[in-house]
C-alpha positions as CSV (number, residue, x, y, z in Angstrom):
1,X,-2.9,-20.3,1.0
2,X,-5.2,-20.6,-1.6
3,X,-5.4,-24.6,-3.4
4,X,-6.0,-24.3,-7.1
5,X,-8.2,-27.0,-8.7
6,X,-5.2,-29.1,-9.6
7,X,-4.0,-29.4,-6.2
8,X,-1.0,-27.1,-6.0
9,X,-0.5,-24.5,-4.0
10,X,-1.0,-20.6,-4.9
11,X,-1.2,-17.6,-3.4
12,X,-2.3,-14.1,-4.9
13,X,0.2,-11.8,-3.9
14,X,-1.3,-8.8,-5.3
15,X,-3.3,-6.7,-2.8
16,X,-6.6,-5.2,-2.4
17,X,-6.5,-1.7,-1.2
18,X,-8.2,0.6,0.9
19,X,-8.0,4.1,1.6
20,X,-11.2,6.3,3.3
21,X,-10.9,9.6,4.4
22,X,-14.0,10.7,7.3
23,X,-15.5,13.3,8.4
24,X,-18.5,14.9,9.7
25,X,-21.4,17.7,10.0
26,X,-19.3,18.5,13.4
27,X,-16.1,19.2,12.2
28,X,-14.7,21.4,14.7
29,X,-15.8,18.2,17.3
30,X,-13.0,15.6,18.8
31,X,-13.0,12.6,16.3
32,X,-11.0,9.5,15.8
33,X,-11.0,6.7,14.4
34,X,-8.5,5.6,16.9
35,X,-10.9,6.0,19.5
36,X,-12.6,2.2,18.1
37,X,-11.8,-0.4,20.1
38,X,-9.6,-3.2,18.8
39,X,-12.5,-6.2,19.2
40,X,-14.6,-4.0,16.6
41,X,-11.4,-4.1,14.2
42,X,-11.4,-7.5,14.7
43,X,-14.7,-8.0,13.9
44,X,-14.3,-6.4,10.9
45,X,-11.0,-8.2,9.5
46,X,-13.1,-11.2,10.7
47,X,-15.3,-10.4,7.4
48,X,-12.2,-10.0,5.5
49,X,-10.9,-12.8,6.7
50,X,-7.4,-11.7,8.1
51,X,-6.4,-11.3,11.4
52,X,-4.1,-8.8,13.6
53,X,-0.6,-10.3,14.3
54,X,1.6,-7.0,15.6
55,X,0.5,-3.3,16.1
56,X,2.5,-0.1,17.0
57,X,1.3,3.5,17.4
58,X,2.8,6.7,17.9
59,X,1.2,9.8,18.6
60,X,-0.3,10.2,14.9
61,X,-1.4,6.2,13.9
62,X,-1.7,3.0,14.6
63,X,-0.7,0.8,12.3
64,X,-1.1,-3.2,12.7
65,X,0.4,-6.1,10.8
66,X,-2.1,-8.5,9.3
67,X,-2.2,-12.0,8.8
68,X,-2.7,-10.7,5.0
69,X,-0.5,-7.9,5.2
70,X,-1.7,-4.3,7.0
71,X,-4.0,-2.2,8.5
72,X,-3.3,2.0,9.2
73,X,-5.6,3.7,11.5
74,X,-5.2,7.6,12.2
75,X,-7.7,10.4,13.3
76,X,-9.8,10.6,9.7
77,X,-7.8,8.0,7.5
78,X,-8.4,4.3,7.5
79,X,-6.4,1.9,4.9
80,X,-6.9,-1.6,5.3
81,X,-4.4,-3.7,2.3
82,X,-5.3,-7.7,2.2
83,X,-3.3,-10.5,-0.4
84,X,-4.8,-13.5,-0.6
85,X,-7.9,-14.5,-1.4
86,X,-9.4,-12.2,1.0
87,X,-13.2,-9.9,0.9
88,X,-11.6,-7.3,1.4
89,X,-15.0,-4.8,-0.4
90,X,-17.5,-6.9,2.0
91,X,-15.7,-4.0,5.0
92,X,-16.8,-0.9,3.8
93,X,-20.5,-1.4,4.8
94,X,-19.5,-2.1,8.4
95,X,-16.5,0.4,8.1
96,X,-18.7,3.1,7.1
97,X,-21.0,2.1,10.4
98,X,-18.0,1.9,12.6
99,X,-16.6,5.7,11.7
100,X,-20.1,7.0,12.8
101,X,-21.4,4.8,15.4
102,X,-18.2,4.5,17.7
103,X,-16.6,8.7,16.4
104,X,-19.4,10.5,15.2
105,X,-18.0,10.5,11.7
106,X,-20.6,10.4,9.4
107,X,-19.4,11.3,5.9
108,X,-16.7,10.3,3.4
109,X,-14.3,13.0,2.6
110,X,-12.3,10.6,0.0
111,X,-12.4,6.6,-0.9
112,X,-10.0,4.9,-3.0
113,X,-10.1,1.2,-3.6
114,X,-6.8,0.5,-6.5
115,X,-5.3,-2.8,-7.2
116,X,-3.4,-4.6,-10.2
117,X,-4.4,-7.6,-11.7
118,X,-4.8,-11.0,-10.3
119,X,-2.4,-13.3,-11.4
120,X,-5.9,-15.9,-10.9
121,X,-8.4,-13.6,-10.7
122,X,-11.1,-16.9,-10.8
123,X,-10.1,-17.9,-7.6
124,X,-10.8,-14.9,-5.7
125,X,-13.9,-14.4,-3.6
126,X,-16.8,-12.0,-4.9
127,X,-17.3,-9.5,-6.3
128,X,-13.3,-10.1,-6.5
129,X,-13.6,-12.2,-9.5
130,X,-13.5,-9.3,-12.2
131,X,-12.8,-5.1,-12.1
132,X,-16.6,-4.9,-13.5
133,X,-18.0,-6.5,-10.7
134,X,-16.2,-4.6,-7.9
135,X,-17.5,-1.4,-9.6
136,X,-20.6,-2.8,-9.1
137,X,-20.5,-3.8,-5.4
138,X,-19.3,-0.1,-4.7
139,X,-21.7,1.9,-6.9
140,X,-24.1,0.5,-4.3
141,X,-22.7,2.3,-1.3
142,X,-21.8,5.6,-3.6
143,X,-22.8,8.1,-5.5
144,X,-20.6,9.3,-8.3
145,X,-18.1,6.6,-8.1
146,X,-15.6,6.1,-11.0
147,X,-13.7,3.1,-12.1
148,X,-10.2,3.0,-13.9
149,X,-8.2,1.0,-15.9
150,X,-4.5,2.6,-16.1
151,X,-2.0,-0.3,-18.3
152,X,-2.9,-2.4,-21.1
153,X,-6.4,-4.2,-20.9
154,X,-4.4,-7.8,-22.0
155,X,-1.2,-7.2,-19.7
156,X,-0.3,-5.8,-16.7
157,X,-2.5,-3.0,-15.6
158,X,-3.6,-0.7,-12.5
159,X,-7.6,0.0,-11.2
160,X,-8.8,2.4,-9.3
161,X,-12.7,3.3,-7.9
162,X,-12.8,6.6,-6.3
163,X,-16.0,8.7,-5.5
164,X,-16.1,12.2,-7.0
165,X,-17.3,14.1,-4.0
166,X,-14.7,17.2,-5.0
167,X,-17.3,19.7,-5.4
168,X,-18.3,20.1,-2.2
169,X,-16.2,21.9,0.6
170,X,-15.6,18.8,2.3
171,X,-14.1,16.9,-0.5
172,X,-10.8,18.6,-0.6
173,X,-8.2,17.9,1.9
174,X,-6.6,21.0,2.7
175,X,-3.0,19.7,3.4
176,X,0.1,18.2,1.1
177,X,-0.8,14.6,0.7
178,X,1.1,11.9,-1.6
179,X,2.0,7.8,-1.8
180,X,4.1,6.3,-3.8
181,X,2.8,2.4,-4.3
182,X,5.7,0.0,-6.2
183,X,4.0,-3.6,-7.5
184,X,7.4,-6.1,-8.0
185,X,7.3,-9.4,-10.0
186,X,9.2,-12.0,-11.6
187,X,11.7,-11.3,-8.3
188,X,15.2,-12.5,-8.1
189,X,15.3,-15.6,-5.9
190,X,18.2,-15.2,-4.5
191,X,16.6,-12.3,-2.7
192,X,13.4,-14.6,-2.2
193,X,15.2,-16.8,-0.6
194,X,15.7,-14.5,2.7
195,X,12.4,-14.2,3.1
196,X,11.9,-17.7,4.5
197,X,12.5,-19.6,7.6
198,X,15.3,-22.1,6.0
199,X,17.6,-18.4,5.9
200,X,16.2,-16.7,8.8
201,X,14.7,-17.1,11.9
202,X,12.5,-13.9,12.1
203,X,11.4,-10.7,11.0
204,X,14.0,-8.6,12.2
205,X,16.8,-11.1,10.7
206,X,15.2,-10.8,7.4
207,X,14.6,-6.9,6.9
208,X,18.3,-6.4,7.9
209,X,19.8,-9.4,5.5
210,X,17.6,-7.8,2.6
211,X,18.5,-4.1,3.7
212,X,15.0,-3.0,3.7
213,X,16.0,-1.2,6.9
214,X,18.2,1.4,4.8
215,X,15.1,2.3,2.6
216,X,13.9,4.9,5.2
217,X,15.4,7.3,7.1
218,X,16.6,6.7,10.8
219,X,14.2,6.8,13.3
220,X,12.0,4.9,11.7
221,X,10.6,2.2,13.7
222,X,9.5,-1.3,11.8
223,X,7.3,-3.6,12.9
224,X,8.5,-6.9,11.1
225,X,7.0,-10.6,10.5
226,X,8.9,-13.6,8.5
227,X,5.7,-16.3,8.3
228,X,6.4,-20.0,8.4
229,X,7.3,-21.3,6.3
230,X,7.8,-18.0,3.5
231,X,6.7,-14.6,3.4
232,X,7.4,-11.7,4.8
233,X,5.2,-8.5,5.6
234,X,6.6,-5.0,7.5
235,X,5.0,-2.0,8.9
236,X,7.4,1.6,9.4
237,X,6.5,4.6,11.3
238,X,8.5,7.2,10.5
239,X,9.2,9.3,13.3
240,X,6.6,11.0,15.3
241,X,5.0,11.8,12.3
242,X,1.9,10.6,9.9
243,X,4.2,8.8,7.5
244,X,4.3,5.3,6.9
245,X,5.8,2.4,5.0
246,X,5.0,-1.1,4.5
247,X,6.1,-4.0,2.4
248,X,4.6,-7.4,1.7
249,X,6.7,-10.5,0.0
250,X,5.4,-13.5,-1.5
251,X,8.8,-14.9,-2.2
252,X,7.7,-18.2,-3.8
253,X,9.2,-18.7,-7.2
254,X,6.0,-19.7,-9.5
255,X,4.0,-16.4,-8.1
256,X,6.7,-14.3,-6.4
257,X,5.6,-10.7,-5.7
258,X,6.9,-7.6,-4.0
259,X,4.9,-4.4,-2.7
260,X,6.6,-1.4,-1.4
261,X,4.2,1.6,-0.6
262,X,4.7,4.9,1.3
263,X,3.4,8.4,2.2
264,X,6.6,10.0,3.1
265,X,7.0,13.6,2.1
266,X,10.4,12.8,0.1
267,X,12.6,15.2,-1.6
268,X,13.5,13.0,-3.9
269,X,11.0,9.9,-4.5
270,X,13.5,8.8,-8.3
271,X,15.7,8.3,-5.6
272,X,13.7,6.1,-3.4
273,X,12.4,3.9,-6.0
274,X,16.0,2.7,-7.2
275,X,16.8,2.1,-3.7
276,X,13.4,-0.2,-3.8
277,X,14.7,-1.9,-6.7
278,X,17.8,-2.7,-6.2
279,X,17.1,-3.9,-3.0
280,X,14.1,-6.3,-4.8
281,X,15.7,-7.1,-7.9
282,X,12.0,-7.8,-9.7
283,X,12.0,-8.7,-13.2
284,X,9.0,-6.2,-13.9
285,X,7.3,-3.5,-11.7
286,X,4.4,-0.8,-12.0
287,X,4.6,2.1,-10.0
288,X,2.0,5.0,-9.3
289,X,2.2,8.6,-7.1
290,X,-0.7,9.9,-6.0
291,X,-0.3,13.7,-5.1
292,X,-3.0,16.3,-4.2
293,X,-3.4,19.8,-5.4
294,X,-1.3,21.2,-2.0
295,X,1.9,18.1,-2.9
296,X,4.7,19.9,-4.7
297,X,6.8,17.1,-3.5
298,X,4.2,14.5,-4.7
299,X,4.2,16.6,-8.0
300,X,7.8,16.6,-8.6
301,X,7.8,12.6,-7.9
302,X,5.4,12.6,-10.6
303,X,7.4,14.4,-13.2
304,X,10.6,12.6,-12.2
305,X,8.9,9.1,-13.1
306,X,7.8,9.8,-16.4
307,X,10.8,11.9,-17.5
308,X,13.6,9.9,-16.1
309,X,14.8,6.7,-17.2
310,X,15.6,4.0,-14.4
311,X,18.8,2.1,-15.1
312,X,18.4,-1.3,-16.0
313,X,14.7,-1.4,-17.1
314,X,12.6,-0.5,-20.1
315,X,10.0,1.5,-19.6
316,X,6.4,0.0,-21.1
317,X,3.6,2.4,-20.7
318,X,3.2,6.1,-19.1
319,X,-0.1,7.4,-17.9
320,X,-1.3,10.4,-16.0
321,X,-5.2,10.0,-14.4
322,X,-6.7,14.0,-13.8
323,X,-8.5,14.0,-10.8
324,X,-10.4,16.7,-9.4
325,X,-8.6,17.4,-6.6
326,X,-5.2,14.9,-7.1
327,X,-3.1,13.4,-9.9
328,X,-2.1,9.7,-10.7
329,X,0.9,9.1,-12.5
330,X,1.3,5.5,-13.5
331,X,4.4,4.1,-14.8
332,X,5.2,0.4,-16.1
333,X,8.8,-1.0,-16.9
334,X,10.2,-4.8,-17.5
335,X,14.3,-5.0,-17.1
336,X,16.1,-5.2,-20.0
């Protein structure tokens, strides 16, 4: 928890984010990052400061629940997501050391660090403090970097850094890739209160009293934690595959905060999110889908969320971010 300078407690639920895509001048070579041992992780949520508390794998990923929610490690794709008041920006130095020293992978096929605002952005770490000064830290390791601001400057809104490496061969990623990221507020405490130890006794109690274990289809495994004495994070692999889901809860009333985010390849993602949401409850939520050039199920995600209205909930600002090789679609909403 983070102490504010009155004495009570506070904790940022809103997350930092993390996505790198690697590769290297020996493509056709055997690399992975999963090949890096788990003391070197570690080390490197050490600077974060979080720490591993479950992990699973499957034939695809390894994905690890964090002391500050999660950590997904596969082949070429690393996403590390921290709430609190971690650094999470002081790991891409070592990262990018890691990926070549321990794999051989020496060059960044795609970075995305996203976030919404802090709910007390001055109590964060640096360069944490403001948008500006992340753009900063990163323009330092990258060339052609990019900051965004998608929502309104003086409410709610959505950043994004990415790198604009698109021009070269290696910048495209030459397979159907999407996520679908849902940020929850204001959220009904009655729900809240199952994420705590006074209603549950663990993880697995909890995701089955809320029903997050019908959001994804079966055969999905879930890795589950319910933290003394409130909060709640989850990890999901779905099948033998490359998808994933996880979900962080800060259920407290004052700051309460919900995250839902996914890269399943579904037919129907309008669907999905009002499954989210009436499972949550939140008073307000932002939503984006990613989708590459090769997602016509990202796409179609993307035209169902800025055509359709969701039951229930007003719908506050609608933007679309052109990238060179994918497409944002953000989406903001308060209930009515």
């Amino acid at each position: 928890m983070t102490m504010g300078s009155n004495a009570e407690i506070f904790f940022e639920g809103a997350e930092k984010l993390l996505e790198v895509w690697f590769t290297s001048d020996s493509p056709d070579e055997n690399r992975s990052l999963r090949t890096v041992p788990r003391w070197q992780w570690e080390e490197l949520l050490d600077i974060a400061h979080c720490r591993i508390c479950s992990h699973q794998s499957n034939d695809y990923m390894d994905a690890y629940v964090l002391s500050e929610s999660s950590m997904f490690v596969s082949d070429c794709r690393f996403i590390l997501k921290t709430c609190g008041s971690t650094s999470l920006l002081h790991t891409v130095k070592p990262l990018l050391d890691i990926a070549e020293k321990f794999c051989g992978l020496n060059k960044v096929q795609k970075f995305f660090y996203s976030r919404k605002n802090f709910m007390r952005p001055e109590l964060q770490p640096e360069p944490h403090v403001n948008f500006e000064d992340e753009i900063a830290h990163l323009d330092e390791l990258f060339e052609n970097g990019a900051g965004y601001c998608l929502g309104r400057w003086n409410q709610d809104r959505w950043h994004l850094y990415t790198v604009n490496n698109d021009t070269t061969p290696e910048g495209s990623i030459k397979f159907p890739d999407q996520t679908l990221e849902i940020c929850m507020s204001e959220l009904d405490q009655e729900v809240m209160s199952i994420f705590t130890t006074t209603t549950c006794t663990n993880g697995q109690e909890a995701t089955k009293l809320s029903g997050i274990d019908k959001l994804l289809p079966r055969g999905t495994v879930i890795d589950d934690k319910l933290f003394e004495p409130h909060g709640y994070s989850m990890n999901a692999l779905v099948g033998n595959t490359d998808q994933y889901a996880t979900i962080h809860i800060t259920p407290e009333a004052e700051f309460s905060y919900v995250s839902f985010e996914t890269n399943l390849a579904q037919s129907c993602y309008f669907e999905l999110i009002k499954r989210v949401l009436y499972c949550f409850r939140p008073g307000k939520f932002m939503l984006t889908v990613f989708a590459n050039k090769d997602s016509g199920l990202g796409q179609k995600g993307q035209k169902d969320v800025w055509e359709k209205n969701i039951p229930g909930y007003k719908r506050v600002d609608t933007q679309i971010l052109m990238l060179a090789d994918e497409t944002v679609a953000y989406v903001s909403y308060v209930r009515t």
